[in-house]
C-alpha positions as CSV (number, residue, x, y, z in Angstrom):
1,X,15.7,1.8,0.1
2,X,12.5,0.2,1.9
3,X,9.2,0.7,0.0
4,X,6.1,-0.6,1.4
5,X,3.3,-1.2,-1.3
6,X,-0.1,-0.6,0.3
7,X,-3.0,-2.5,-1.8
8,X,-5.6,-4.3,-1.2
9,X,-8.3,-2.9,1.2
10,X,-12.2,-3.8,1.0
11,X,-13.3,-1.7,-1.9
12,X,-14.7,-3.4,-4.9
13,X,-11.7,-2.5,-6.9
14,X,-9.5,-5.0,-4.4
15,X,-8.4,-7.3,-7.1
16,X,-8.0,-4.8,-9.3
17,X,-5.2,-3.2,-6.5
18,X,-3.9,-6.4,-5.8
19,X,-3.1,-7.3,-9.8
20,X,-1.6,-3.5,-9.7
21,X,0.7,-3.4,-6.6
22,X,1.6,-7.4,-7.9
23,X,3.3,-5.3,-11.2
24,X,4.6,-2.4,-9.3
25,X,6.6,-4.6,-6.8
26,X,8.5,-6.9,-9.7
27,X,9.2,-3.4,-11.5
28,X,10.8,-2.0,-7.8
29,X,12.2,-5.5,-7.2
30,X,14.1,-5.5,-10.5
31,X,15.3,-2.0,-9.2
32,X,17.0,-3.7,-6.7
33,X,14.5,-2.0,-3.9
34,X,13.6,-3.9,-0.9
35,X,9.7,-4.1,-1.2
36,X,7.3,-4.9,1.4
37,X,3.2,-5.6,0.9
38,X,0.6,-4.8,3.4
39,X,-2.9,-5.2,2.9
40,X,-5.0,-2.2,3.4
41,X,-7.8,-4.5,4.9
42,X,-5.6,-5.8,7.8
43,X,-6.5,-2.1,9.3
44,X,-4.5,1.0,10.2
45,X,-2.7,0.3,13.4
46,X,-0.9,-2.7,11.4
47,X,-0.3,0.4,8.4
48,X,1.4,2.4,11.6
49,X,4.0,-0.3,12.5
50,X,4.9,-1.0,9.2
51,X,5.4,2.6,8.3
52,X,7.8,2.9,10.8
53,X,10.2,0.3,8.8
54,X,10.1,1.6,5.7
55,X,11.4,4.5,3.8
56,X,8.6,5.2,1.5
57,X,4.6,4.2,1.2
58,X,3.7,3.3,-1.9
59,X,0.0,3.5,-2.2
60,X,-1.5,1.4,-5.1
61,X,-5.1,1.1,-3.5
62,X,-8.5,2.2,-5.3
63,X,-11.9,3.0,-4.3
64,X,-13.0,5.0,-1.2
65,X,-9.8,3.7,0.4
66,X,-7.6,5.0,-1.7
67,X,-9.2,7.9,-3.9
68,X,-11.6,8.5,-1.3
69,X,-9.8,9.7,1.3
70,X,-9.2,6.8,3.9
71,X,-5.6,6.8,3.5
72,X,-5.6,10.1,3.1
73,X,-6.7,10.9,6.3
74,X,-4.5,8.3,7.7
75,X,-1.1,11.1,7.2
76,X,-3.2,13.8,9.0
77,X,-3.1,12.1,12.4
């Protein structure tokens, strides 16, 4: 299974993400996953290509990005 790790992003709580998603990609690694990181800050037209590799999104991102609603409202469209 493909797993992209979304972290990152431009809130305050960046490193924070980054030290996060850092620990959830060993842990799926050791799984024997295939894990992928994409920066939030590179923007959401990079976030739609990817998407369409992988089988799952998981989001490790904080702030207004990601418990704000940014990549939230990202799935609607």
């Amino acid at each position: 299974m493909r797993v992209l790790v979304v972290t990152g992003g431009r809130s305050n709580e960046r490193d924070i993400s980054l030290i996060s998603a850092k620990n959830v990609v060993a842990s799926l690694k050791k799984l024997n996953y295939q894990v992928e990181i994409f920066d939030f800050a590179l923007g959401l037209e990079k976030l739609k290509s990817k998407t369409r590799k992988v089988d799952v999104v998981f989001p490790v991102l904080h702030g207004k990005e990601g418990e704000g609603g940014d990549l939230q409202e990202f799935w609607k469209n």
